[in-house]
DOZATOR-391536 format. One record per residue (C-alpha): residue in three letters; y, z, x. Coordinates in Angstrom, 1 decimal, padded with zeros to 4 digits. Example, Ala and Ser with C-alpha at 12.3 -4.5 7.8 and 13.67 -1.06 7.14 Angstrom:
BEGIN
<r zalo="ALA" y="-004.5" z="007.8" x="012.3"/>
<r zalo="SER" y="-001.1" z="007.1" x="013.7"/>
end
This chain:
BEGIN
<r zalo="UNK" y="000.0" z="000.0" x="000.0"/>
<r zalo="UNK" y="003.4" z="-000.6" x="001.3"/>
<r zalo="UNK" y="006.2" z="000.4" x="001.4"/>
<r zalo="UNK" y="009.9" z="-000.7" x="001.1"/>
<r zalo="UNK" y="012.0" z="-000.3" x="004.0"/>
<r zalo="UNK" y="015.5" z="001.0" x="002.3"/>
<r zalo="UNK" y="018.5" z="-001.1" x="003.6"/>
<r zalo="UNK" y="020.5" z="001.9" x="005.2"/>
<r zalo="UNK" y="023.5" z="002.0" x="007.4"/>
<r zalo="UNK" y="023.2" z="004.6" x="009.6"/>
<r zalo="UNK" y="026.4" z="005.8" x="011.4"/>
<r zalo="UNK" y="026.6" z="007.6" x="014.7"/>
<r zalo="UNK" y="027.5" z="010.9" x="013.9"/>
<r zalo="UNK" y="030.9" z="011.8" x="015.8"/>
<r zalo="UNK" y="030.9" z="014.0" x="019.2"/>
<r zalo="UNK" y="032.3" z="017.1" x="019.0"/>
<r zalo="UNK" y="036.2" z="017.5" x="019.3"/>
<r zalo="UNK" y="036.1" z="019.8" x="021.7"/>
<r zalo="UNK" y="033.7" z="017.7" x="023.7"/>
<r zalo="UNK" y="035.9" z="014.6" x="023.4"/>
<r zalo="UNK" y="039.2" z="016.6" x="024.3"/>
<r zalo="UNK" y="037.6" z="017.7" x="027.6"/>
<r zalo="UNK" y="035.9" z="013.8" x="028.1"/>
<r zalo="UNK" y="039.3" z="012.6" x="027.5"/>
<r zalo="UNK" y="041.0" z="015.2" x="030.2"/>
<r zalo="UNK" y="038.8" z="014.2" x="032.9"/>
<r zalo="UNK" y="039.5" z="010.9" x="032.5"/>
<r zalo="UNK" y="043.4" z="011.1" x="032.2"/>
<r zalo="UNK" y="044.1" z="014.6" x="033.9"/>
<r zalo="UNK" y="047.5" z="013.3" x="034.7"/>
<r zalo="UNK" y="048.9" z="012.8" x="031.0"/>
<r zalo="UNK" y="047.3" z="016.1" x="030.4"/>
<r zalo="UNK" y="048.9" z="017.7" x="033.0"/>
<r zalo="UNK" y="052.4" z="016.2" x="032.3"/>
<r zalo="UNK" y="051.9" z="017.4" x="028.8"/>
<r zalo="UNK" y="051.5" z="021.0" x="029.6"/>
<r zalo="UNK" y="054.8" z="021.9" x="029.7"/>
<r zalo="UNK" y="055.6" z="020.9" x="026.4"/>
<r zalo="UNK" y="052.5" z="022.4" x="025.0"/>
<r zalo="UNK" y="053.6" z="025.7" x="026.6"/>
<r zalo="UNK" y="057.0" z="025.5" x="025.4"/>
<r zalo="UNK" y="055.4" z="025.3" x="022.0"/>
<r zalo="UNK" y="053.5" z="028.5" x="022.4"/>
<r zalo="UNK" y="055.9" z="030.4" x="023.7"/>
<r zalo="UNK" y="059.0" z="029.6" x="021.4"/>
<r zalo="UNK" y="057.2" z="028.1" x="018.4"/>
<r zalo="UNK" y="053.6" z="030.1" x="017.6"/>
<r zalo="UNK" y="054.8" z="033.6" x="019.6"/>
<r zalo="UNK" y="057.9" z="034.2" x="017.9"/>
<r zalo="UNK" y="055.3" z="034.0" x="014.4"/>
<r zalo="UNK" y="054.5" z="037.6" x="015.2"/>
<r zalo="UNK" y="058.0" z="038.5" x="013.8"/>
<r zalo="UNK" y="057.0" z="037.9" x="010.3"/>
<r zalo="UNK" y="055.2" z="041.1" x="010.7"/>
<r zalo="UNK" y="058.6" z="042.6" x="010.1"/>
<r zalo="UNK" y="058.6" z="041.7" x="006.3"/>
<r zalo="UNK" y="055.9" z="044.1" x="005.2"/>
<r zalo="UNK" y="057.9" z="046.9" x="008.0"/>
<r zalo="UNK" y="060.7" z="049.3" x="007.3"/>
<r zalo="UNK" y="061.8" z="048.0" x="011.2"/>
<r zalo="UNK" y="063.9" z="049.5" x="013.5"/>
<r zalo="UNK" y="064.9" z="049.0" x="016.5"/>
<r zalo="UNK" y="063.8" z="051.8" x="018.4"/>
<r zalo="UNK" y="059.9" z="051.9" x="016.4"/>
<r zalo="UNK" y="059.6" z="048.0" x="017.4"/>
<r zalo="UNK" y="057.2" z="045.6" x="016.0"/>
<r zalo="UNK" y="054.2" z="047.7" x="016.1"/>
<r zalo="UNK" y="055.9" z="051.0" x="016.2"/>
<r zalo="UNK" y="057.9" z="050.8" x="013.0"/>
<r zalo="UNK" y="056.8" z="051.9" x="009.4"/>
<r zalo="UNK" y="054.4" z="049.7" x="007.2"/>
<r zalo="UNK" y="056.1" z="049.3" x="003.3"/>
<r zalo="UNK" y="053.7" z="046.2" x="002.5"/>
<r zalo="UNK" y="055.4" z="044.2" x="-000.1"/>
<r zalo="UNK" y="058.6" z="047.0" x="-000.4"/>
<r zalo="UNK" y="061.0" z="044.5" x="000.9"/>
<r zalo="UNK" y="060.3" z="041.8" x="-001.3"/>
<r zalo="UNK" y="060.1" z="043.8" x="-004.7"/>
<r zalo="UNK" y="064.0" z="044.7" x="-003.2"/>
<r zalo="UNK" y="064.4" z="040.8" x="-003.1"/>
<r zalo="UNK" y="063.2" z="040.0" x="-006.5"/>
<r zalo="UNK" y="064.8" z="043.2" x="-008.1"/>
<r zalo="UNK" y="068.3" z="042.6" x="-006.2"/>
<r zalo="UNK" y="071.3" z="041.5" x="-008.6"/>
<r zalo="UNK" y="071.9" z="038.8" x="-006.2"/>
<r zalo="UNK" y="068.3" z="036.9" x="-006.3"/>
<r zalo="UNK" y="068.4" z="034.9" x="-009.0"/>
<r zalo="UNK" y="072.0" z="033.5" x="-008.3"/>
<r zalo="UNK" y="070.9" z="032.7" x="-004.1"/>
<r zalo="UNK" y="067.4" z="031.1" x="-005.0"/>
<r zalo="UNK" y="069.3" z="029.1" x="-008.0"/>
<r zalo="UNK" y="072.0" z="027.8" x="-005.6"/>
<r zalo="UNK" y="069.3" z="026.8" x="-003.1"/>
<r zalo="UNK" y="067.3" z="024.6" x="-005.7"/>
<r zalo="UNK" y="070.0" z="022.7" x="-007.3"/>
<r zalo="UNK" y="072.2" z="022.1" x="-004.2"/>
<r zalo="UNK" y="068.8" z="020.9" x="-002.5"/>
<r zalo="UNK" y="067.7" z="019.2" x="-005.4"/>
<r zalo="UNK" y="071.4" z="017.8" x="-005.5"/>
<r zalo="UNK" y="071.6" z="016.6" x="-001.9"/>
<r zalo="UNK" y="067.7" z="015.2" x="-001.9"/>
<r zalo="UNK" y="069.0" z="013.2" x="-005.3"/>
<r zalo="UNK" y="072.0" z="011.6" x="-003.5"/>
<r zalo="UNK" y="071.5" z="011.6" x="000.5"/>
<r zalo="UNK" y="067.7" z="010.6" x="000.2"/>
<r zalo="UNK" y="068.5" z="007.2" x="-002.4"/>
<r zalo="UNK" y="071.7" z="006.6" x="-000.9"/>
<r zalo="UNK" y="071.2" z="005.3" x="002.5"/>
<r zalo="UNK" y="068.1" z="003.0" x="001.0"/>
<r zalo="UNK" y="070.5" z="001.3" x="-001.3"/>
<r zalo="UNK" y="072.8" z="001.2" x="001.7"/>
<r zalo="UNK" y="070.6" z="-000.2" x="004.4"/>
<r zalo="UNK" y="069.0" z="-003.2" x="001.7"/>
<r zalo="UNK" y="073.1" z="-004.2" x="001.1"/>
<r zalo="UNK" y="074.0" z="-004.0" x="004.8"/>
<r zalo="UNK" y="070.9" z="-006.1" x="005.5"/>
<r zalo="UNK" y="072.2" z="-008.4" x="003.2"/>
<r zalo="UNK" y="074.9" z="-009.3" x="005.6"/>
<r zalo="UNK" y="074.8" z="-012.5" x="007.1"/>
<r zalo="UNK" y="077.3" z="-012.7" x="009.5"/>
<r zalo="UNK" y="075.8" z="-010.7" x="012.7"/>
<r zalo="UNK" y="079.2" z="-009.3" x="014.0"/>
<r zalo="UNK" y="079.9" z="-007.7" x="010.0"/>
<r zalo="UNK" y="076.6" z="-005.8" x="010.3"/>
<r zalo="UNK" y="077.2" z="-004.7" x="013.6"/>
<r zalo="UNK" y="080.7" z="-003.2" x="012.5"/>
<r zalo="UNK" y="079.5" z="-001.4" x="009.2"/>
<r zalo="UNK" y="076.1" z="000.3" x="011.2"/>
<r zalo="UNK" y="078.8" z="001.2" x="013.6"/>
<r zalo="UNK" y="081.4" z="003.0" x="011.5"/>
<r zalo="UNK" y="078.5" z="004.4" x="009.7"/>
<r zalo="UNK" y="077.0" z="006.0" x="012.1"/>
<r zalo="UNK" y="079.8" z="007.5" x="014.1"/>
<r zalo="UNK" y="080.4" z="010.8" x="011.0"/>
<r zalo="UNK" y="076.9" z="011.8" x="012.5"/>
<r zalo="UNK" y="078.3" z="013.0" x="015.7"/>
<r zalo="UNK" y="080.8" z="015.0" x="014.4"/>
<r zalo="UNK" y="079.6" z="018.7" x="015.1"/>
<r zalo="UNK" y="079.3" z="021.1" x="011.8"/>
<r zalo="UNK" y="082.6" z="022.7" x="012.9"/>
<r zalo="UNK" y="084.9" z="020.0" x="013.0"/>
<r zalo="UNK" y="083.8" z="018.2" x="009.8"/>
<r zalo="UNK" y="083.9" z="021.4" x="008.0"/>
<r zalo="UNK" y="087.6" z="021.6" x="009.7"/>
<r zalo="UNK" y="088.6" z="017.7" x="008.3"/>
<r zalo="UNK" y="087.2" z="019.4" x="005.3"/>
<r zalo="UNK" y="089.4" z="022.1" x="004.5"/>
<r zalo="UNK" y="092.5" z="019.8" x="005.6"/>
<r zalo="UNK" y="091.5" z="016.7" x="004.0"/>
<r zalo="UNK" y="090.9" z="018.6" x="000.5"/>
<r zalo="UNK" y="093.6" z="021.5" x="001.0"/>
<r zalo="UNK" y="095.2" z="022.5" x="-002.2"/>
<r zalo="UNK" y="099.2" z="021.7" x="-001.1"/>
<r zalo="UNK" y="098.8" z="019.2" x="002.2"/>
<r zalo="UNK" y="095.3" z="017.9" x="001.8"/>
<r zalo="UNK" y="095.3" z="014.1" x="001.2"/>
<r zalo="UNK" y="093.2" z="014.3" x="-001.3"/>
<r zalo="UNK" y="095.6" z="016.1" x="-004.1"/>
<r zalo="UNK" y="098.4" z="013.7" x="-002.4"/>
<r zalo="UNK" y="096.3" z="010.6" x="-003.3"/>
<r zalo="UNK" y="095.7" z="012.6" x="-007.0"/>
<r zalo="UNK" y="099.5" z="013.1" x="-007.1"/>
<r zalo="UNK" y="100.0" z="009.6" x="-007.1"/>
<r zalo="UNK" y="098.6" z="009.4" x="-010.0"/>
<r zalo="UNK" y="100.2" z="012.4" x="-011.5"/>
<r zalo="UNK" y="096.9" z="015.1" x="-011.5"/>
<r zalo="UNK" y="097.8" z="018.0" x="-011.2"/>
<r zalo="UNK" y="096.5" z="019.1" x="-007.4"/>
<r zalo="UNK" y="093.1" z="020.8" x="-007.3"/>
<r zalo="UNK" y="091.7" z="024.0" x="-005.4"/>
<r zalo="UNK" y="088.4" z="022.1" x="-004.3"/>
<r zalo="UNK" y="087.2" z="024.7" x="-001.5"/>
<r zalo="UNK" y="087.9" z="027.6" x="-003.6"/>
<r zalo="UNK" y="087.0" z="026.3" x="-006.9"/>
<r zalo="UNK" y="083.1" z="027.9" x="-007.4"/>
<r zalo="UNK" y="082.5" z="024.7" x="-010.0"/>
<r zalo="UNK" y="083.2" z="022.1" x="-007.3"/>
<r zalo="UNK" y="081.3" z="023.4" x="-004.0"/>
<r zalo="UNK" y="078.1" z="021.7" x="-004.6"/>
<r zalo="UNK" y="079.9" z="018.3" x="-005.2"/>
<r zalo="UNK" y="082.0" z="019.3" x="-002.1"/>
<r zalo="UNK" y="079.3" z="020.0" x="000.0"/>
<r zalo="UNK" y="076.3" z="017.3" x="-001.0"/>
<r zalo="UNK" y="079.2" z="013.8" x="-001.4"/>
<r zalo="UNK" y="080.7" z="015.1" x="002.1"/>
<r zalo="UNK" y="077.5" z="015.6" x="003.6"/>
<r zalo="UNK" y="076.2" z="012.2" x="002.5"/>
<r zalo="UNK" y="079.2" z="010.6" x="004.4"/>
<r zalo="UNK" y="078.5" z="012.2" x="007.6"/>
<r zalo="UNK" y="074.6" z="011.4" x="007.4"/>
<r zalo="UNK" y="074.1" z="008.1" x="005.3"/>
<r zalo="UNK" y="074.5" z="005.8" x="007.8"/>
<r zalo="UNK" y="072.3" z="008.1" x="010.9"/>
<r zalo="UNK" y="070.2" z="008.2" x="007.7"/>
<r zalo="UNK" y="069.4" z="005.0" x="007.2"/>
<r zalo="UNK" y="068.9" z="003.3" x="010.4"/>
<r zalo="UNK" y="065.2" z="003.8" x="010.0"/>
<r zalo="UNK" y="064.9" z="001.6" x="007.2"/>
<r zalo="UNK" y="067.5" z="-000.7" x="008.7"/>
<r zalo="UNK" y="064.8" z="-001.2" x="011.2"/>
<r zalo="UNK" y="061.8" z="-001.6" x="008.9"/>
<r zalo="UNK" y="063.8" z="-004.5" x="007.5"/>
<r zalo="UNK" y="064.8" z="-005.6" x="010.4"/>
<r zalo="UNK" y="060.7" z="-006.5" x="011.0"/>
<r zalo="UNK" y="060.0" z="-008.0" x="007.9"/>
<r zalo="UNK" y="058.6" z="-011.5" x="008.8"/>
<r zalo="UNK" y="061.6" z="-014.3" x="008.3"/>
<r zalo="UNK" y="058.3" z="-016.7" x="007.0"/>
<r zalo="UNK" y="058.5" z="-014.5" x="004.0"/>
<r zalo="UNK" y="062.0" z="-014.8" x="003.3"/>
<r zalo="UNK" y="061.4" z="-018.6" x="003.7"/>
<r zalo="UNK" y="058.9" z="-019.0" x="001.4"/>
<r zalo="UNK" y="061.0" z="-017.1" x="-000.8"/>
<r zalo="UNK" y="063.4" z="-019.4" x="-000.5"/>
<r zalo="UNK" y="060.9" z="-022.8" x="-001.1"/>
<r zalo="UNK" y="059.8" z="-021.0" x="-004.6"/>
<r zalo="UNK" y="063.7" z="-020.8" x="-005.4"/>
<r zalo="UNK" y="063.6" z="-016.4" x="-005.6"/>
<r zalo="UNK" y="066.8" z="-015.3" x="-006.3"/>
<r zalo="UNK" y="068.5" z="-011.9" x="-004.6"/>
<r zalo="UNK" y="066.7" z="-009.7" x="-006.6"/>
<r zalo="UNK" y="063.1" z="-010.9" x="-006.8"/>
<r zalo="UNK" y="063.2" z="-011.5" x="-002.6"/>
<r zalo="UNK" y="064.6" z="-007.2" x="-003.4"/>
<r zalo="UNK" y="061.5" z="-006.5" x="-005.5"/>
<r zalo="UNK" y="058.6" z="-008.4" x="-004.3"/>
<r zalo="UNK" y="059.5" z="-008.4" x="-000.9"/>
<r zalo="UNK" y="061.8" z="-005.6" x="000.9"/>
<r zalo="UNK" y="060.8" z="-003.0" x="-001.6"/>
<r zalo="UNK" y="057.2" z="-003.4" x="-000.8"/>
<r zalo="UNK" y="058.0" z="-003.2" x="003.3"/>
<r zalo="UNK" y="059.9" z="000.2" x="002.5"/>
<r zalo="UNK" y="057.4" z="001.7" x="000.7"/>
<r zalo="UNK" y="054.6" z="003.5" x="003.4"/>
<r zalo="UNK" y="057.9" z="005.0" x="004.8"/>
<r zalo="UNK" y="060.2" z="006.2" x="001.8"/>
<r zalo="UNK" y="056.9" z="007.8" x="000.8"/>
<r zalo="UNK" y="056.7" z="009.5" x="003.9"/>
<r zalo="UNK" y="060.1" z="010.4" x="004.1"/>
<r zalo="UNK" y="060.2" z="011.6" x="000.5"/>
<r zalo="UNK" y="057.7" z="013.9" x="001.2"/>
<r zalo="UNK" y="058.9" z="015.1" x="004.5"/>
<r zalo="UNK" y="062.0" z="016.0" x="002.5"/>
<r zalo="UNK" y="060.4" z="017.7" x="-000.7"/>
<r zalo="UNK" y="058.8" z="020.1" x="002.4"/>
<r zalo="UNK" y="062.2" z="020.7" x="003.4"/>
<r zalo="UNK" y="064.1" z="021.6" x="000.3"/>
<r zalo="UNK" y="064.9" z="024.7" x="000.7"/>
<r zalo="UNK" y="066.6" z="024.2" x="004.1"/>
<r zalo="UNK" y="069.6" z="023.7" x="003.2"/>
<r zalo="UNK" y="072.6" z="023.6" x="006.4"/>
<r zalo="UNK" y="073.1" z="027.0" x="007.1"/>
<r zalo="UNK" y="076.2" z="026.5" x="009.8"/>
<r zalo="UNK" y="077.7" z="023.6" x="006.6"/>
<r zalo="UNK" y="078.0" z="026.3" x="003.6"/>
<r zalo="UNK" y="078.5" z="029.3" x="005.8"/>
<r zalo="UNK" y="081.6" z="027.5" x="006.8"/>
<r zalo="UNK" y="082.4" z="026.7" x="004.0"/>
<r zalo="UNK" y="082.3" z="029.5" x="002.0"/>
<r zalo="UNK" y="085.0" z="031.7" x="000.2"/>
<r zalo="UNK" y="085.1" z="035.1" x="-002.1"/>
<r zalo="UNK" y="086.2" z="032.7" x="-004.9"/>
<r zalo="UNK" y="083.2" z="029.9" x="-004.8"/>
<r zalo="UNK" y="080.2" z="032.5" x="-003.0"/>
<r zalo="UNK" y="079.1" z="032.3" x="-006.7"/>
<r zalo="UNK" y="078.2" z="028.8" x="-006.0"/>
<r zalo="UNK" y="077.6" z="029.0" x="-002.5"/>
<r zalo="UNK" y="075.5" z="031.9" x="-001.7"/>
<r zalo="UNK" y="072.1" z="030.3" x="-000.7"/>
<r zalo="UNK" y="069.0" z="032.0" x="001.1"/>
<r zalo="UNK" y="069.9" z="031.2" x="004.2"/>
<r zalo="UNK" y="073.4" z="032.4" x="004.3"/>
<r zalo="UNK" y="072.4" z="035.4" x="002.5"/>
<r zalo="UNK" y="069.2" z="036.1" x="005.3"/>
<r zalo="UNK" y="072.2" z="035.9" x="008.0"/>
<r zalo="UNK" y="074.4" z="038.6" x="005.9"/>
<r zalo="UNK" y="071.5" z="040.8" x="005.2"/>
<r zalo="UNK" y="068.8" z="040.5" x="008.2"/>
<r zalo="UNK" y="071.5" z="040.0" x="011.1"/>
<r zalo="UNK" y="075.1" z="041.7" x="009.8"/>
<r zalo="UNK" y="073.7" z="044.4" x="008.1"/>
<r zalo="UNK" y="071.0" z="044.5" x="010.7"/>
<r zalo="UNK" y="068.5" z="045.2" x="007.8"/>
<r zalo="UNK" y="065.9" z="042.8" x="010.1"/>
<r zalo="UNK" y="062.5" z="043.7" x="007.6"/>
<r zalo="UNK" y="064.3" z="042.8" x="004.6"/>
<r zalo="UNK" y="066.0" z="039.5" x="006.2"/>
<r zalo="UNK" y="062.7" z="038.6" x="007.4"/>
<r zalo="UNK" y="061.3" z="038.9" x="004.0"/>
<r zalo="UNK" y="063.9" z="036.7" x="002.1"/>
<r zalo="UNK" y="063.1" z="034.3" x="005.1"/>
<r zalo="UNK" y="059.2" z="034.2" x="004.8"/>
<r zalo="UNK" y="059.6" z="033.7" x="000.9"/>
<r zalo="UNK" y="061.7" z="030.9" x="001.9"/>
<r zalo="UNK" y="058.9" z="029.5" x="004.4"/>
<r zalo="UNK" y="056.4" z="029.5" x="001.7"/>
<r zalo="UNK" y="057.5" z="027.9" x="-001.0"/>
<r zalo="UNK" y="058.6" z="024.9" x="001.3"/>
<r zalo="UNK" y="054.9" z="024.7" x="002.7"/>
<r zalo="UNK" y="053.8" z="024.6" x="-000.9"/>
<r zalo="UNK" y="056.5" z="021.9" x="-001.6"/>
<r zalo="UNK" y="055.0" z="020.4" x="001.4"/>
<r zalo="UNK" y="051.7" z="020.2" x="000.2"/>
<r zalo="UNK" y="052.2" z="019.3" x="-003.6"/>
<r zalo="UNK" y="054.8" z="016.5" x="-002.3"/>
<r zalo="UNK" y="051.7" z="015.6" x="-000.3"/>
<r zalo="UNK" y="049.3" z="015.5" x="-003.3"/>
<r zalo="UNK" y="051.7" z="013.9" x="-005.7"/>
<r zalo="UNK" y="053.0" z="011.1" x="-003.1"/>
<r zalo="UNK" y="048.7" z="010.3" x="-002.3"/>
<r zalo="UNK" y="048.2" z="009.8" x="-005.7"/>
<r zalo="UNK" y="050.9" z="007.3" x="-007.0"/>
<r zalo="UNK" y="050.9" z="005.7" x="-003.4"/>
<r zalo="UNK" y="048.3" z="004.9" x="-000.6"/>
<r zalo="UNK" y="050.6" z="006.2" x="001.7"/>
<r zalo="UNK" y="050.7" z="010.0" x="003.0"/>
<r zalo="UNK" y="051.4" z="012.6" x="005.5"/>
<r zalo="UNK" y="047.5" z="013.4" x="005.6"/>
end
């Protein structure tokens, strides 16, 4: 009696990664041993500082240290989530994130597909060049054109307004205005930094396609949908998600500058209020707290931006 021989691939199982990793060191030792700096770096001001976040579940002090100071568990955040001010910070950190992911994530992609409709070379050139220069400006002195540009009696801002006979407007004062202020502002320093990656993914898009495009007589918006779109997707999807991880991280140096008693309603967020609380008031377990709360909802951000992104895409962080 016989007996059918199944039609099975069989695949090599894969060496072990640790085996591989050492394989791979003695046969390039050197790029291993140029890399060790870097990897040291890493450990010693990325993964060793980690043992601070022992500090939330402490009643620290400086004398006691890190292992000599009280253990409260959870204490400092139930003082978080009970303080009068929680609500208002983590409420200002969603919507002016939300806010500035809205406009300074869509913006430079509707920027960088008009630029790259430019035909004449030395136009582009000029527009990518005043663009980008904002970028450069440090946090201090943009906050500074800030306050002059927008200032209530010499600001050219209520001068151009005047013109038009509105009534001049406290903008850096006025709590109603700040995340406006802060996100439109913040968009012109970044949008064109911003968009130079997908300047340069459309700067690769084969000029065959554009021609054949052109043969089967696709207008502006049809070469826009079935042809630029589609190049930008695998990396606004990774950029999308890379910011959903990131939402909470909204520029410290930006709003602490930018705040005032009259609009701290508005622009009290978690980081500003870690600085006041953990550094300034040197209360450093209940800082750290805020700090790690802030820290974990971004990595699950991270990873549901992740999820979401795989599903509706083939295109993904991992």
């Amino acid at each position: 009696m016989s007996h059918p021989v199944a039609n099975t691939v069989v695949t090599p199982a894969k060496p072990n990664y640790f085996k591989r990793l050492l394989s791979n060191m003695r046969r390039r030792p050197a790029l291993y041993l140029m890399s060790l700096p870097a990897f040291v770096l890493i450990i010693i001001f990325s993964y060793v500082p980690m043992a601070g976040v022992l500090m939330a579940f402490q009643d620290y002090s400086v004398e006691g240290g890190l292992f000599g100071s009280a253990w409260i568990g959870f204490e400092n955040f139930k003082l978080f989530f009970n303080s009068y001010y929680a609500k208002n910070v983590i409420l200002n950190t969603f919507l002016i994130s939300l806010y500035s992911l809205g406009v300074g994530f869509l913006m430079p992609i509707i920027f960088s597909l008009l630029v790259n409709t430019i035909k004449v070379k030395w136009a582009g050139k000029f527009i990518k060049t005043v663009s980008y220069i904002p970028y450069f400006i440090s946090t201090v002195i943009m906050v500074s054109l800030i306050t002059d540009f927008f200032n209530v009696h010499t600001g050219i801002v209520n001068k151009a307004l005047g013109l038009f006979n509105i009534p001049p407007k406290d903008f850096l004062n006025e709590a109603n205005v700040f995340y406006s202020l802060f996100v439109w502002t913040d968009l012109w320093q970044a949008m064109g930094w911003s968009s130079i990656i997908y300047l340069s993914v459309l700067g690769g898009v084969p000029q065959d396609l554009y021609d054949a495009a052109k043969l089967d007589g696709a207008n502006k918006m049809k070469v826009l949908r079935f042809i630029e779109l589609p190049q930008l997707y695998p990396t606004v999807s990774v950029l999308l998600v890379l910011a959903l991880g990131s939402l909470l991280s909204v520029g410290f140096e930006k709003i602490f500058l930018l705040q005032t008693p009259l609009n701290s309603g508005r622009s009290e967020v978690i980081s500003t209020y870690v600085y006041k609380l953990g550094v300034l008031a040197q209360d450093y377990g209940f800082g750290t707290a805020v700090g790690l709360f802030n820290s974990v909802v971004s990595f699950v951000l991270l990873v549901l931006a992740n999820l979401l992104v795989r599903r509706i895409s083939d295109y993904s962080l991992w």
